[in-house]
N, C-alpha and C positions, 0 to 999 in steps of 0.2 A: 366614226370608225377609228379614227388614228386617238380619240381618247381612250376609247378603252384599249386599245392596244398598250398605249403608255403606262396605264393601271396596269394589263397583265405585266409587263416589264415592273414593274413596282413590285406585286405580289412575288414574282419570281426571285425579286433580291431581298423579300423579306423572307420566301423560304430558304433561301442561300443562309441568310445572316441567323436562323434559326438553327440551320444547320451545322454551322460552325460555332454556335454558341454549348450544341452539345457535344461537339468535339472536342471543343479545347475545356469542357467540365471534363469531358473524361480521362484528358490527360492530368489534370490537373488530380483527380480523384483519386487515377493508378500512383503518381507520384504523393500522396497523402499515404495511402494505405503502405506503401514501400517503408516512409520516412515513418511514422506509427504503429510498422506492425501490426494491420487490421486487418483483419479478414472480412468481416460486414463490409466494408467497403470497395475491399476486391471484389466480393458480389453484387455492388451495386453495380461496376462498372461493366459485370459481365451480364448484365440482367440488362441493360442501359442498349446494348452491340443491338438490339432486333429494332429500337427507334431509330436508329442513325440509319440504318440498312435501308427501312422503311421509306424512308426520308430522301434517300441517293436515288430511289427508283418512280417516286414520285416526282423531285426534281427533274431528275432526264427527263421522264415522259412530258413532262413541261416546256423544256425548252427546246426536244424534238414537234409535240404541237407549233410552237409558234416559228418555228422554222420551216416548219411545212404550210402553215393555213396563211401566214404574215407574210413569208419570203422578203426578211429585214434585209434593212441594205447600211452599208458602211456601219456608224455608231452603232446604232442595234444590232447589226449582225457582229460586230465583233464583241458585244457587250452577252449575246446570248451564249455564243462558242467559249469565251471564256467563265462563263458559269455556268459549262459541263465540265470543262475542266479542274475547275475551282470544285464543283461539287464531287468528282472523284476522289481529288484530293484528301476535300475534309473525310469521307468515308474509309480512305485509308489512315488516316490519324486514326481516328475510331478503333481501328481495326488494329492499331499501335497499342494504342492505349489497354487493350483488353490485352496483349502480349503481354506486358509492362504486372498486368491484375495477374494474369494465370501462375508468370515470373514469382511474384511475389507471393503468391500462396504457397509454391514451393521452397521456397525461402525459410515461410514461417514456419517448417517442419523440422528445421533445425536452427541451431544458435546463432547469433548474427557473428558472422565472418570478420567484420571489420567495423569500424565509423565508418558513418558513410559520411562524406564528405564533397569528394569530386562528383557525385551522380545530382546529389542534389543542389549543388551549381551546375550542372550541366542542366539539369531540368526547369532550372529558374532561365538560362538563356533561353532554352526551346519553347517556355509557356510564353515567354516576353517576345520571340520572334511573330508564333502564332498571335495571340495579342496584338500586335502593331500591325502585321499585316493584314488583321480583318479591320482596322484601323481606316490601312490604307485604301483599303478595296470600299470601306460604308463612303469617308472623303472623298475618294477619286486622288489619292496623295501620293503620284508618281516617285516621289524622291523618297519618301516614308520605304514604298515597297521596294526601292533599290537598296535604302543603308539594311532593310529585312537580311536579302540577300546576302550581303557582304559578310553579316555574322553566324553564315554558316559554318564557313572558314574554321571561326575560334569555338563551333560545336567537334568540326572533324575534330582538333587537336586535342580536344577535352578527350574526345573518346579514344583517341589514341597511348593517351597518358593512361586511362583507367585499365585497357586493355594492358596495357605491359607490366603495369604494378600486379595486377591479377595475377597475370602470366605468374611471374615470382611466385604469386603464394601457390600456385599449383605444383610447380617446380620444386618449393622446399617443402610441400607435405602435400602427398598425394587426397590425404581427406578432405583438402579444401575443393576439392575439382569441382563436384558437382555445384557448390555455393559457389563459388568463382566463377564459374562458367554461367549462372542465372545471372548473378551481377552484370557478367559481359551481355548476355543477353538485351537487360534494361538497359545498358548503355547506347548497345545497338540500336534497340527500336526506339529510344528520346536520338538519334543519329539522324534515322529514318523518318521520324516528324521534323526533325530542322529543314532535311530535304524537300517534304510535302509544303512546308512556309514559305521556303524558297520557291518552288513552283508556280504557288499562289503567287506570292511578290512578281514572278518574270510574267505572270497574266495579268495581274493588277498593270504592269507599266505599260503591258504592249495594248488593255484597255483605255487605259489615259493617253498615252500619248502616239500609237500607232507604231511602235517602232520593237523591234523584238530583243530582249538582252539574253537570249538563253546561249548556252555554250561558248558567253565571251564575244558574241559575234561582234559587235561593236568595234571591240578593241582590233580586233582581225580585220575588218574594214578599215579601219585607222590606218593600220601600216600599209595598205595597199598602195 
């Protein structure tokens, strides 16, 4: 009994880790088509949003199964809870990524506004955040999914720089608004995947080592 339990636990983190492998192609794919100008490829990644879906609702009902027939205790129940978490997560990347494709078909209906430049360093941080953090979670690499964490920080300021440069060009010609305003878009939602990394990372550490970092808490216990 308790072996094939441990296989279901196995299968469940191989649909996780299959999960997140289509998540981070499809940010990877929104950002290709952004930086190229493609459209085929904006529609792969809008064609791509019914697998990942698919995927989110057959993991839950997975890991509500063995929550209910298993009734794990300690390790395994914190390893199942955090991959519902983990698996809403990557579903909301997904679900980023196809903003990032829609974004950009809009885009390509008029001339490109600028170089792009800061989006696609800010997209190289967010693919490398995601990245290390399924990293940390295949290892079990507690410290991995904290430095994840720490570089979300230098994702907000990214978007904050893009955001105000924008700002400008809408301010000194009113016809860039609508291109300007997509751009802030893609900036936002690669914003909102650093966030979902970050998540994963603060389930990744409180799976490895039992201890929670969300909201700073740590550090708040520290000064007590």
């Amino acid at each position: 009994m308790e072996r094939h339990f441990d296989e279901e636990l196995n299968q469940l983190k191989k649909e996780l880790l299959r999960m997140a492998s289509l998540a981070e192609e499809a940010v990877a794919k929104a950002i290709k088509a952004l930086e190229k100008r493609d459209e085929s490829i904006c529609r792969q990644v809008l064609a791509e949003e019914e697998r990942i879906n698919m995927l989110e609702i057959d993991i839950e009902e997975m890991c509500l199964r063995l929550l209910a027939l298993r009734q794990p205790m300690a390790v395994d129940l914190r390893f199942i809870t955090s991959a519902m978490k983990i698996n809403n997560d990557l579903e909301r990347i997904g679900d980023l990524a196809v903003n990032i494709a829609e974004r950009t078909l809009d885009l390509l209906t008029e001339p490109l506004l600028k170089p792009l430049i800061d989006i696609p360093r800010m997209a190289m941080i967010v693919q490398g955040m995601v990245r290390d953090v399924l990293e940390a979670f295949i290892k079990g690499d507690s410290k991995l999914a904290r430095e994840v964490c720490r570089r979300d920080d230098e994702v907000d300021n990214l978007n904050d720089q893009i955001f105000r440069e924008l700002l400008t060009y809408m301010i000194s010609d009113p016809k860039t608004i609508k291109r300007a305003l997509d751009l802030i878009l893609v900036a936002r939602n690669l914003e909102r995947v650093a966030d979902h990394a970050t998540n994963i990372g603060e389930d990744v550490f409180y799976l490895v080592e039992g201890r929670t970092i969300k909201h700073h808490i740590e550090e708040k216990q520290s000064d007590k």
